[in-house]
MIDOSE-1310 file (N, C-alpha, C; in nm, 2 decimals, decimal comma, always signed):
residues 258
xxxx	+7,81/-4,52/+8,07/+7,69/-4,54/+7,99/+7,57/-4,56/+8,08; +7,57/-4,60/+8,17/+7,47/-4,64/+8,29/+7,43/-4,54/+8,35; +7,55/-4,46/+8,40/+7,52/-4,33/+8,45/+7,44/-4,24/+8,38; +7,50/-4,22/+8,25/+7,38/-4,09/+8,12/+7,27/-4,15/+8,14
xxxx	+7,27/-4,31/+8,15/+7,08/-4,35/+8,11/+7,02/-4,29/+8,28; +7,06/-4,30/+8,36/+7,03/-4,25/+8,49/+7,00/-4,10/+8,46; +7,06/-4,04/+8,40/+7,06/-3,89/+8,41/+6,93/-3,89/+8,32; +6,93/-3,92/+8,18/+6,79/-3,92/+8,12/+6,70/-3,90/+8,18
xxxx	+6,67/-4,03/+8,27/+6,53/-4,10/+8,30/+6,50/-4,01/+8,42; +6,59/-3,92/+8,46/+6,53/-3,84/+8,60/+6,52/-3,75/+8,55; +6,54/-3,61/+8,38/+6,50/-3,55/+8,35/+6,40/-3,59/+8,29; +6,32/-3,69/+8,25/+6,20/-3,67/+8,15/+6,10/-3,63/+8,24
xxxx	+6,04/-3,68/+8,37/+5,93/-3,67/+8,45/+5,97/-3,49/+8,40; +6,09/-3,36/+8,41/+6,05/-3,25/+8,46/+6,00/-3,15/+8,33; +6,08/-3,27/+8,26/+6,05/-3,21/+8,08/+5,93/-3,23/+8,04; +5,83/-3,33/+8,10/+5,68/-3,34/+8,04/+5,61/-3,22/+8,12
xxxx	+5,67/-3,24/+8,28/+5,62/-3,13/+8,36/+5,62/-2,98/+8,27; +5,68/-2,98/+8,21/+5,71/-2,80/+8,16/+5,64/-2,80/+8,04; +5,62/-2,92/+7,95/+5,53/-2,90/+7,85/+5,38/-2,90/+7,84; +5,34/-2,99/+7,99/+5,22/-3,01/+8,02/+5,14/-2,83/+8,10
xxxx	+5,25/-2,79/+8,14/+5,22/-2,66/+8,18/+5,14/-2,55/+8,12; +5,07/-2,49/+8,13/+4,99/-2,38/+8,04/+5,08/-2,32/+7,96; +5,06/-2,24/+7,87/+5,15/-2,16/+7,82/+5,12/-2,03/+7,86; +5,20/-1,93/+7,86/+5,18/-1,78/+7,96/+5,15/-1,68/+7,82
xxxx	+5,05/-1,62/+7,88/+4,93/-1,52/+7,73/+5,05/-1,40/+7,74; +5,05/-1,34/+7,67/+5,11/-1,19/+7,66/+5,13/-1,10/+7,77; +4,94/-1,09/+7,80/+4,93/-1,04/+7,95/+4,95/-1,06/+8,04; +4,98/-1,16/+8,08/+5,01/-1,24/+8,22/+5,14/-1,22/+8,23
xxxx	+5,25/-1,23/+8,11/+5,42/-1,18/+8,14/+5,41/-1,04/+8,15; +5,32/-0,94/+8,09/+5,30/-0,79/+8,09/+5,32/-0,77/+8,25; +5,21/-0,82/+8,30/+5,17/-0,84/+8,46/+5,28/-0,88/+8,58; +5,38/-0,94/+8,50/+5,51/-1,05/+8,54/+5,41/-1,18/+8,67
xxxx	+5,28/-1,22/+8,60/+5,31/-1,34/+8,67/+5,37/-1,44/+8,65; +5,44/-1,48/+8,57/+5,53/-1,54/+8,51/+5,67/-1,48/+8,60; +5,78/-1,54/+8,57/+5,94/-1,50/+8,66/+5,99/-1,54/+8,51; +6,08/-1,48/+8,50/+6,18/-1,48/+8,39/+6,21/-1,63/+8,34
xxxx	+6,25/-1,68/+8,45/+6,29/-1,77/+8,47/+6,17/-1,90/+8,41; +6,05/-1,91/+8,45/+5,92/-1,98/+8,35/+5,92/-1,92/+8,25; +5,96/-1,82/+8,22/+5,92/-1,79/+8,07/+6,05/-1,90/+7,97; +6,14/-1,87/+8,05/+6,26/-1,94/+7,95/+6,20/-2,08/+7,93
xxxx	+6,16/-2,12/+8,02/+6,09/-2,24/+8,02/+6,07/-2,27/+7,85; +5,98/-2,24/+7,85/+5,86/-2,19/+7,74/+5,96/-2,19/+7,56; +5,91/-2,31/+7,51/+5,96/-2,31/+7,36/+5,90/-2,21/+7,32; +5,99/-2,15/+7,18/+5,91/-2,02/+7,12/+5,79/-2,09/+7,06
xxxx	+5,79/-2,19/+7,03/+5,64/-2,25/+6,99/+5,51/-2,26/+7,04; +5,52/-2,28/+7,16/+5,45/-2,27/+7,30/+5,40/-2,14/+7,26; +5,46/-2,00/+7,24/+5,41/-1,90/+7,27/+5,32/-1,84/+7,16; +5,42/-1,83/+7,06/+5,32/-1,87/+6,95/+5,16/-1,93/+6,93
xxxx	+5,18/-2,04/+6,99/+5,06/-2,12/+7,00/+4,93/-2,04/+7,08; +4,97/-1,96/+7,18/+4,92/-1,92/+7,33/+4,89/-1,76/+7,29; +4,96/-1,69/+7,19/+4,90/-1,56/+7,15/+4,79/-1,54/+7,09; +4,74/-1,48/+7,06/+4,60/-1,49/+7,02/+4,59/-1,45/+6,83
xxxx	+4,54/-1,54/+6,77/+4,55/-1,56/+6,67/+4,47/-1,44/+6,53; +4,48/-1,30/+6,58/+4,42/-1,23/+6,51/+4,40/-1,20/+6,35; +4,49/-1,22/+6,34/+4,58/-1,20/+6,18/+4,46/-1,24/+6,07; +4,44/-1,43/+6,12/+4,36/-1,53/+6,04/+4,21/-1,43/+6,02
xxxx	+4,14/-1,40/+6,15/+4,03/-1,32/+6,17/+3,98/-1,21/+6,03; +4,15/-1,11/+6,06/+4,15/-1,00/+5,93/+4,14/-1,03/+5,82; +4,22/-1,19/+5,80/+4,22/-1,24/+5,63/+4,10/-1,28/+5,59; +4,02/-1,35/+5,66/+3,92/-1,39/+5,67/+3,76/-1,31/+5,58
xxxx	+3,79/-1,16/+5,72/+3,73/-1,02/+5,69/+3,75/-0,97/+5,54; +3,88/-0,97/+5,52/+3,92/-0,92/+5,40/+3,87/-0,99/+5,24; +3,86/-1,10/+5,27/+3,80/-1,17/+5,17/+3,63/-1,18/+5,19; +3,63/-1,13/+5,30/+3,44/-1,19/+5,25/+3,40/-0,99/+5,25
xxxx	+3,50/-0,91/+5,20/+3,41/-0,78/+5,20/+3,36/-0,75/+5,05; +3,23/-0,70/+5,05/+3,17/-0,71/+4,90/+3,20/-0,58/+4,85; +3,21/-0,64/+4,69/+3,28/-0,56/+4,57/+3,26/-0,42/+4,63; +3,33/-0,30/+4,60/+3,24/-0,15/+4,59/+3,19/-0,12/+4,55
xxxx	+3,07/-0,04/+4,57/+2,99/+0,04/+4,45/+3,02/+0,14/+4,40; +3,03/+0,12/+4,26/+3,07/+0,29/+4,19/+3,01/+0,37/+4,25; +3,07/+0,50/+4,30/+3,01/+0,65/+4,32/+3,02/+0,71/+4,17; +2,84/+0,82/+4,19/+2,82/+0,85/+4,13/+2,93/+0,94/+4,01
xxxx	+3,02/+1,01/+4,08/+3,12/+1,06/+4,00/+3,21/+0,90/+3,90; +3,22/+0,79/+3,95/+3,29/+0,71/+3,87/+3,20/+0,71/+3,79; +3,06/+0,66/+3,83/+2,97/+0,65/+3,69/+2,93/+0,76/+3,58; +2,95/+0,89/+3,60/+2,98/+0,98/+3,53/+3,08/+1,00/+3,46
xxxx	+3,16/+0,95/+3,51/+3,32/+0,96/+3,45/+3,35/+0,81/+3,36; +3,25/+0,71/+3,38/+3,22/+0,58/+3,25/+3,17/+0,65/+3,17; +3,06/+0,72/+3,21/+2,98/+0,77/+3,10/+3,00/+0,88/+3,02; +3,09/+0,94/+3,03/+3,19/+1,05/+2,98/+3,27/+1,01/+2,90
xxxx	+3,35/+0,92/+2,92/+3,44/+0,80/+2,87/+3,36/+0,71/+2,74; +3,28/+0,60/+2,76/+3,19/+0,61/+2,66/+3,12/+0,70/+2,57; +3,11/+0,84/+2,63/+3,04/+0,88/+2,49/+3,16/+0,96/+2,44; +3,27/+0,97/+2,49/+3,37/+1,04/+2,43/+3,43/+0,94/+2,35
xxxx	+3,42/+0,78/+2,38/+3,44/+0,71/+2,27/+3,34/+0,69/+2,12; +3,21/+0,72/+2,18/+3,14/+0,71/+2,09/+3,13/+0,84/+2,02; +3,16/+0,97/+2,03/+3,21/+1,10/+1,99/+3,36/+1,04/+1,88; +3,40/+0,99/+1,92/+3,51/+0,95/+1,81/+3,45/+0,91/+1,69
xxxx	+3,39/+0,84/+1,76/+3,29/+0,73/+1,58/+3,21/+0,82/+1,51; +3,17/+0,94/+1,55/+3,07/+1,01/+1,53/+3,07/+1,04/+1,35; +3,22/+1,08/+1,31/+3,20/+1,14/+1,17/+3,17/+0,99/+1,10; +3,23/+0,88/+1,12/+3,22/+0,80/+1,03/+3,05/+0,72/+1,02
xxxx	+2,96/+0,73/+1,14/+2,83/+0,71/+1,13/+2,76/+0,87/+1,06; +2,83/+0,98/+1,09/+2,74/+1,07/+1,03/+2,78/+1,08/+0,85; +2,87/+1,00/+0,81/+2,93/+1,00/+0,68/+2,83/+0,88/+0,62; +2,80/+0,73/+0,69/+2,73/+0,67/+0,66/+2,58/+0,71/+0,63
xxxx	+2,55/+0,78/+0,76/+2,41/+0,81/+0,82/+2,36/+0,93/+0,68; +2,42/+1,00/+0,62/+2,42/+1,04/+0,51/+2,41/+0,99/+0,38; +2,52/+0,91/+0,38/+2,51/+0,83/+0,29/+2,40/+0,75/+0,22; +2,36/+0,66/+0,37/+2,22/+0,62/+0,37/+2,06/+0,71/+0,27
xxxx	+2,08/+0,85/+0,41/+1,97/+0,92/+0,34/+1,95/+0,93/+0,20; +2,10/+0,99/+0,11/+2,09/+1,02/+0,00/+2,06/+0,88/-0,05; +2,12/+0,76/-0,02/+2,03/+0,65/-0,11/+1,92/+0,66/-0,14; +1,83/+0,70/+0,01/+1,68/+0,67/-0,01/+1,60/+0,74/-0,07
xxxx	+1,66/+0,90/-0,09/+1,64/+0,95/-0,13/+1,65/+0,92/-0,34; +1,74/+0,88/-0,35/+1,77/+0,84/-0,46/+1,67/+0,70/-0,48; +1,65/+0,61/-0,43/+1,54/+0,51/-0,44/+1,37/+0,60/-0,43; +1,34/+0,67/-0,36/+1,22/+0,75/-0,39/+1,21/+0,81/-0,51
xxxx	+1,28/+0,91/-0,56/+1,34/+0,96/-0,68/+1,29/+0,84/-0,83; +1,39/+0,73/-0,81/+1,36/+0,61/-0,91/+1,20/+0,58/-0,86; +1,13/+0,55/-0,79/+1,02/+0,50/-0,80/+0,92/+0,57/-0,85; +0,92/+0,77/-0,82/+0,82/+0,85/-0,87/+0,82/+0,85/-1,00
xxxx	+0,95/+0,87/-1,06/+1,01/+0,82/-1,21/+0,92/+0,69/-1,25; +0,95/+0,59/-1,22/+0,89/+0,47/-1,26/+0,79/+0,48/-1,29; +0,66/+0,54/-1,18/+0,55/+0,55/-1,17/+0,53/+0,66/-1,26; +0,56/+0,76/-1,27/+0,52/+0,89/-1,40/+0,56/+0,78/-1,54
xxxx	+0,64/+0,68/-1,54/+0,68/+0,66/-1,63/+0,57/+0,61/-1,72; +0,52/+0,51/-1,62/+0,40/+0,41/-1,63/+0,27/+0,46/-1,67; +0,24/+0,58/-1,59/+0,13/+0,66/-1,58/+0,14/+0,74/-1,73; +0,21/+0,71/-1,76/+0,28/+0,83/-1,92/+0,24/+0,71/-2,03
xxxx	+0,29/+0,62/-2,00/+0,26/+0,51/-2,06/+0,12/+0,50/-2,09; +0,07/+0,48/-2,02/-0,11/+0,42/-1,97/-0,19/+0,51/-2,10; -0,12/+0,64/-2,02/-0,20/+0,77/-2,10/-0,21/+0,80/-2,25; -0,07/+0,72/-2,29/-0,04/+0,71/-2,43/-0,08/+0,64/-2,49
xxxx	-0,09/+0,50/-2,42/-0,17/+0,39/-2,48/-0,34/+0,39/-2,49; -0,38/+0,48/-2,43/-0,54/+0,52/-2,44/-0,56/+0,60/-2,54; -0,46/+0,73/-2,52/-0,48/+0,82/-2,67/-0,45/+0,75/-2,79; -0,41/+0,67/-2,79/-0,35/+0,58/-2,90/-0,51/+0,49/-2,98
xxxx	-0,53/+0,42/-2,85/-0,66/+0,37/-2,88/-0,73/+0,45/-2,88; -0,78/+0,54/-2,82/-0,86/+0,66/-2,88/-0,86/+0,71/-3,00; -0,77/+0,76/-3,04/-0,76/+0,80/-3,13/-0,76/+0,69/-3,30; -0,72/+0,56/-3,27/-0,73/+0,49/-3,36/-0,88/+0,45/-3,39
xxxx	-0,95/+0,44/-3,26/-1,07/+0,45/-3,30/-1,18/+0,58/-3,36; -1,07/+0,66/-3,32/-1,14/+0,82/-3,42/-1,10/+0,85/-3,57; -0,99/+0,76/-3,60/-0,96/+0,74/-3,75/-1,03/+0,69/-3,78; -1,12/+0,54/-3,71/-1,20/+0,46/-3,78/-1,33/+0,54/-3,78
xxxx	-1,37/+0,54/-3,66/-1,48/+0,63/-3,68/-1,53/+0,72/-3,83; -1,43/+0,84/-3,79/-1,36/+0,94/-3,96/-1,41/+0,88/-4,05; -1,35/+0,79/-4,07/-1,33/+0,74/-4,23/-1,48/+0,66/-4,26; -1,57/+0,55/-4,14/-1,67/+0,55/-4,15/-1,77/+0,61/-4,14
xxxx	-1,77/+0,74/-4,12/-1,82/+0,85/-4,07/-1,87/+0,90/-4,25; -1,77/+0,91/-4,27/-1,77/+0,98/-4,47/-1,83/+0,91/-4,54; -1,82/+0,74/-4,50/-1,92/+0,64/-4,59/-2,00/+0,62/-4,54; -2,09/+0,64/-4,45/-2,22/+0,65/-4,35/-2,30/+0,78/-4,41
xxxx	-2,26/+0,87/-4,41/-2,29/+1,00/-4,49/-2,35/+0,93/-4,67; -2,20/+0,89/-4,71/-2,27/+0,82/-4,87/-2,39/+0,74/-4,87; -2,42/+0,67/-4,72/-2,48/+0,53/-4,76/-2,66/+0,63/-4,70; -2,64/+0,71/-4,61/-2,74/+0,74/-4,57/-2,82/+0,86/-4,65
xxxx	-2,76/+0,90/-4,76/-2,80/+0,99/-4,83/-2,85/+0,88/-4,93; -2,83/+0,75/-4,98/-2,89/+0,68/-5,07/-3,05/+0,61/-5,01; -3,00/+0,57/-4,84/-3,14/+0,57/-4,78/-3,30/+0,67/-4,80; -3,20/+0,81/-4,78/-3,30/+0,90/-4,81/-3,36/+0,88/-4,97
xxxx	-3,27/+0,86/-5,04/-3,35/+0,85/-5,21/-3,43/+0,71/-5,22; -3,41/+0,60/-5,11/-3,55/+0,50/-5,14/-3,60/+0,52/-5,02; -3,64/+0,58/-4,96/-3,72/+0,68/-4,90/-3,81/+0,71/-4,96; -3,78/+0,86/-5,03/-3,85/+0,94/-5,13/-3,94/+0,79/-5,16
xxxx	-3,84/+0,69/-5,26/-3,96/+0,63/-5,36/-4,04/+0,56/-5,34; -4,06/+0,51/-5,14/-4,16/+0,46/-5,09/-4,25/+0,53/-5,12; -4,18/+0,67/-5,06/-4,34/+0,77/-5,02/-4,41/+0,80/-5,13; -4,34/+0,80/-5,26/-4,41/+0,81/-5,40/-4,53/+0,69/-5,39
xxxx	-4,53/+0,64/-5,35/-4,65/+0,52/-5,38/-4,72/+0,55/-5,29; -4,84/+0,54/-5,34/-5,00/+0,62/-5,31/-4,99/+0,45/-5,14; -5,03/+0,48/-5,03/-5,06/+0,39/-4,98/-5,21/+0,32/-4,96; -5,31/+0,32/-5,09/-5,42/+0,30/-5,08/-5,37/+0,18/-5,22
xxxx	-5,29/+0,22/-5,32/-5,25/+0,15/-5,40/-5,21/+0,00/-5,34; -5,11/+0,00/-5,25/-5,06/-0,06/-5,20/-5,16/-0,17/-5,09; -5,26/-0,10/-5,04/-5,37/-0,18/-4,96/-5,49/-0,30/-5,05; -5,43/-0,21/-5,20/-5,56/-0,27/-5,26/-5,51/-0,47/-5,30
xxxx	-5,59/-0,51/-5,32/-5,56/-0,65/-5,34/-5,48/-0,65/-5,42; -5,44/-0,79/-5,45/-5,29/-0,78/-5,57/-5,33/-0,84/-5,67; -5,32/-0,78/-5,78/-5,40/-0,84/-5,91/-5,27/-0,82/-6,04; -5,34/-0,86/-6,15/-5,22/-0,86/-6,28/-5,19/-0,65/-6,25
xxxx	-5,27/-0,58/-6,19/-5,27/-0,45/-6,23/-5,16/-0,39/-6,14; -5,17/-0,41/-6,05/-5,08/-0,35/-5,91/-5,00/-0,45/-5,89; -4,95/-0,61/-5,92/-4,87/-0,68/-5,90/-4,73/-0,67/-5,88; -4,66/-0,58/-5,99/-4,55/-0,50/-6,03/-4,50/-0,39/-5,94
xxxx	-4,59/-0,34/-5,93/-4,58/-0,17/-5,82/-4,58/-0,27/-5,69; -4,64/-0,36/-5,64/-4,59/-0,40/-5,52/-4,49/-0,49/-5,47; -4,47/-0,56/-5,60/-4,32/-0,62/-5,55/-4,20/-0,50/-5,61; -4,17/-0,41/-5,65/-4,10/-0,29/-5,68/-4,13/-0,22/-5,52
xxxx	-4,21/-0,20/-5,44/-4,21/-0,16/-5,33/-4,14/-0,30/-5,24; -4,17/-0,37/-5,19/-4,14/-0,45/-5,11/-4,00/-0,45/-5,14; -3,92/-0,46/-5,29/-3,80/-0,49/-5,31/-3,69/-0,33/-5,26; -3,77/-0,23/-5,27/-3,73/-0,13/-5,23/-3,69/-0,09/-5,08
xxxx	-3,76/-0,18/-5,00/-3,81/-0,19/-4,88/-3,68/-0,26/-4,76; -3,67/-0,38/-4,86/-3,54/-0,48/-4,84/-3,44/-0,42/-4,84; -3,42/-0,36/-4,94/-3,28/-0,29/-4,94/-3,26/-0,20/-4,84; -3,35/-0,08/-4,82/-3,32/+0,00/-4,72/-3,29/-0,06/-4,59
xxxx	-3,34/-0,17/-4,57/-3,37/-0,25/-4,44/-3,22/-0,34/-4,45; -3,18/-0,38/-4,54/-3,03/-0,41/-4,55/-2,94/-0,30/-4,51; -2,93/-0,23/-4,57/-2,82/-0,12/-4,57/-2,85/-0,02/-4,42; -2,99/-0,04/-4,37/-2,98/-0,03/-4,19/-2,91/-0,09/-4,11
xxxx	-2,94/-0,24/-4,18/-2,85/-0,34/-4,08/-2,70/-0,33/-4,11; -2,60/-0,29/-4,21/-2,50/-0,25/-4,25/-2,47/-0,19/-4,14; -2,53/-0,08/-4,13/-2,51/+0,08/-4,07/-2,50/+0,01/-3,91; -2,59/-0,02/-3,89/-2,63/-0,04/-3,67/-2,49/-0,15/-3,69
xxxx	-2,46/-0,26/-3,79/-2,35/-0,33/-3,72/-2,23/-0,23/-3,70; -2,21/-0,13/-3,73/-2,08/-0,02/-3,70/-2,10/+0,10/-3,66; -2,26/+0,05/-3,56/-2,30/+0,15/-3,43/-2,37/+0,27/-3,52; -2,42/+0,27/-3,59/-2,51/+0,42/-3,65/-2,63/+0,33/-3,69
xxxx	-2,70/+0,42/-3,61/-2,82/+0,42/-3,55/-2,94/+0,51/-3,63; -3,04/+0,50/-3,67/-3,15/+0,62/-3,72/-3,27/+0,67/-3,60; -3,32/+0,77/-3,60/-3,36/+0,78/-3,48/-3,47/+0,87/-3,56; -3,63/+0,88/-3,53/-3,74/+1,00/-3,59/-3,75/+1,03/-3,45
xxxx	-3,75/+1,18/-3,43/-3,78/+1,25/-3,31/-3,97/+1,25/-3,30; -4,03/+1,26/-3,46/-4,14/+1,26/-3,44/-4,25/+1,28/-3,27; -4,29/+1,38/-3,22/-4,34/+1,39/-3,09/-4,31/+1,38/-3,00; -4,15/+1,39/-2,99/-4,05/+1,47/-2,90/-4,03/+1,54/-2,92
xxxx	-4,01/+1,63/-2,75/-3,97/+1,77/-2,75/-3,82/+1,81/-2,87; -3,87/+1,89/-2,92/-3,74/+1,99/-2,98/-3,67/+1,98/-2,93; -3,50/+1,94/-2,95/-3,36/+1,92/-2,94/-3,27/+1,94/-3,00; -3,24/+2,09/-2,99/-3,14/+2,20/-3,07/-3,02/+2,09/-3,12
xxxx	-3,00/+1,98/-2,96/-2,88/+1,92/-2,99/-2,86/+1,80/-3,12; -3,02/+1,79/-3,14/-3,00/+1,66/-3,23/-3,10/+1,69/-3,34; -3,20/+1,82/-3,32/-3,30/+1,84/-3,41/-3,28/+1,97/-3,48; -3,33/+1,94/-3,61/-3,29/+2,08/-3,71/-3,43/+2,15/-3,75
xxxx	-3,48/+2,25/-3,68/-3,59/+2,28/-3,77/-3,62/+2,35/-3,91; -3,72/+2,28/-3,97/-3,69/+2,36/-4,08/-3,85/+2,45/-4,10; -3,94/+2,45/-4,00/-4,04/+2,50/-4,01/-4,04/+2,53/-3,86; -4,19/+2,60/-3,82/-4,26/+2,63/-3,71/-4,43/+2,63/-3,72
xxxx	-4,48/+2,59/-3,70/-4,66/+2,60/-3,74/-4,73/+2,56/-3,59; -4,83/+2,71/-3,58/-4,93/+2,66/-3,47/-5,03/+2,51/-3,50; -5,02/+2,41/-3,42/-5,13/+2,30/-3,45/-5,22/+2,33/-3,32; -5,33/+2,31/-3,34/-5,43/+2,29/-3,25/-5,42/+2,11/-3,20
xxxx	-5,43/+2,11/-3,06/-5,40/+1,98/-3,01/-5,27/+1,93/-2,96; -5,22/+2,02/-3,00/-5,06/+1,97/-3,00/-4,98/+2,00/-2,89; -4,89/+1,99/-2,79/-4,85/+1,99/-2,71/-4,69/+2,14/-2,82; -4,69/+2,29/-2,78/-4,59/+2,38/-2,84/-4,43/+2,27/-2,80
xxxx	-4,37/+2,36/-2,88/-4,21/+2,28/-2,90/-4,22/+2,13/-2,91; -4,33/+2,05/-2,98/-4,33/+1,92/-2,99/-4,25/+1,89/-3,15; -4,23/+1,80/-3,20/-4,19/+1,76/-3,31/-4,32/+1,75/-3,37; -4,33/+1,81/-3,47/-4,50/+1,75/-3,56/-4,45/+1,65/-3,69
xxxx	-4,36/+1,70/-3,75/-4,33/+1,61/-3,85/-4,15/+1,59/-3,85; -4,10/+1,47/-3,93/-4,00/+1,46/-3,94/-3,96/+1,42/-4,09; -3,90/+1,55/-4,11/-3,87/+1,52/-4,33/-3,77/+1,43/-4,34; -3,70/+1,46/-4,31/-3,55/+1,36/-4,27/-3,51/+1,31/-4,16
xxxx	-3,48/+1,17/-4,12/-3,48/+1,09/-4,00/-3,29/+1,11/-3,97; -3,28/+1,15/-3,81/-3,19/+1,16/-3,80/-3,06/+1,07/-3,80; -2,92/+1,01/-3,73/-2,80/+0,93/-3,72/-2,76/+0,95/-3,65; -2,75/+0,84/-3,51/-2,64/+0,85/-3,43/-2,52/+0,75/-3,49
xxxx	-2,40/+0,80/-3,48/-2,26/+0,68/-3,46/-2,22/+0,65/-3,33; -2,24/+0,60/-3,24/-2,19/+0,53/-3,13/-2,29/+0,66/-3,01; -2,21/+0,73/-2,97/-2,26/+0,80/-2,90/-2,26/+0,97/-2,92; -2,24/+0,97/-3,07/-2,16/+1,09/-3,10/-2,31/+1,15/-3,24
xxxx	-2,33/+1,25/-3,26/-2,45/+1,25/-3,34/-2,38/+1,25/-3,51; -2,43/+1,18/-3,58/-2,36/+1,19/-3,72/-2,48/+1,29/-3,85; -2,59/+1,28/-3,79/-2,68/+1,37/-3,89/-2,79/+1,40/-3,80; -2,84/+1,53/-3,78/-2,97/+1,63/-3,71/-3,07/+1,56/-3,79
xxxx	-3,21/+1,51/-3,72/-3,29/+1,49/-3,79/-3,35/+1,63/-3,79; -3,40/+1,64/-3,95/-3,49/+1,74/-3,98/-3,64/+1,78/-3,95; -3,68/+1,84/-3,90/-3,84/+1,83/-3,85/-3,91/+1,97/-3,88; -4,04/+1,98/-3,82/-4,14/+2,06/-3,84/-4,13/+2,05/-3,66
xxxx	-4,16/+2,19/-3,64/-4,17/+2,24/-3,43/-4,35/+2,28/-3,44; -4,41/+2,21/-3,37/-4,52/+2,29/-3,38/-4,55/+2,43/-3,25; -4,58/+2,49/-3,29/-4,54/+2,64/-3,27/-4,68/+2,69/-3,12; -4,62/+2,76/-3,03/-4,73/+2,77/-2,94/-4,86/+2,91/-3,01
xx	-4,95/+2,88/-3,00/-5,09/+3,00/-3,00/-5,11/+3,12/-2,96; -5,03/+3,17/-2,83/-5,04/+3,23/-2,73/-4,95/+3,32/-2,84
């Protein structure tokens, strides 16, 4: 037992010796500075340790290299790809995309309709009112005619009374004859106001120009003084109804010299 510990203790000094030693590079045994013999020396871990550690370097490289960039053929060939996918979809957008149109078309359609509808409407309801106002008209038209032919006959029986009669004072003699006038006077003057409240109007052209449109002549006579195609007299006073003429006044044209 004495002896092994003796044997120990005089290998360890040779055993640190050989670990403390460099370790021999690749090249240096290539070279044989090294003898066979130091190399045995040498745990395989030693050597290991002492080769040059390239490997880590490449892994290293390999991870820090950045992404690639598509070439232009890859990105033609996405984009080929893409629209050849979107070429698939094509009939069922062009089945919609159709679809669509004919709605809108179908909603433009409904709205011209609507609007002709309206516009049809409008037009109807004006001739309507138009026209209901030409029935009234009509029918007041026929009793305007009755009422103004009775005007003309207390007319007449003003103009029967002398107007010198009428100027003279009023005594037991003329008292009669002038309230028979004044009474005659009222009425016509009533039965005007009848008339204008449903727009019929009387009008004397008296010394206005001649107006085929609204004047009837029933004479022609040169006057001295007189301005030709004037109205000189008026026998019968004309009628408008609104804006429409309902009776020509009658007149006298005083006629040119020349």
């Amino acid at each position: 037992m004495h002896a092994a510990r003796s044997l120990v203790r005089a290998a360890r000094p040779t055993l640190a010796a050989r670990v403390a030693a460099p370790a021999p590079t690749s090249a240096a045994i290539a070279r044989g500075a090294f003898s066979p013999a130091a190399v045995a020396t040498f745990s395989p871990r030693s050597l290991l340790a002492a080769s040059p550690r390239s490997y880590s370097t490449q892994t290293a490289d390999a991870t820090q290299e950045p992404a690639a960039t598509p070439q232009p053929g890859q990105a033609q060939s996405a984009g080929e790809t893409a629209s050849a996918a979107s070429g698939a979809a094509d009939p069922k957008v062009d089945e919609l995309t159709k679809l669509l149109d004919e709605q809108k078309k179908m909603v433009a359609e409904l709205k011209d309709a609507r609007l002709r509808t309206l516009a049809d409407f409008e037009n109807l309801q004006k001739i309507s009112v138009r026209e209901k106002q030409q029935a009234k008209d009509f029918a007041l038209q026929s009793f305007a005619k009755d009422l103004i032919a009775e005007i003309d006959v207390l007319n007449l029986a003003l103009r029967s009374i002398p107007a010198e009669r009428l100027a003279a004072a009023v005594d037991a003699a003329n008292a009669d004859l002038v309230g028979l006038h004044e009474g005659v006077k009222l009425t016509k003057r009533g039965i005007e106001k009848v008339l204008s409240r449903h727009g019929i109007v009387a009008f004397d052209p008296t010394g206005e120009q001649f107006d085929p449109n609204r004047h009837e002549a029933l004479y022609q006579a040169p006057v001295p003084g007189k301005e030709p195609g004037s109205v000189l007299e008026c026998q019968e006073i004309g009628y408008m109804i609104k804006d429409r003429l309902l009776r020509p006044a009658k007149v006298g044209v005083v006629l040119s010299q020349e």
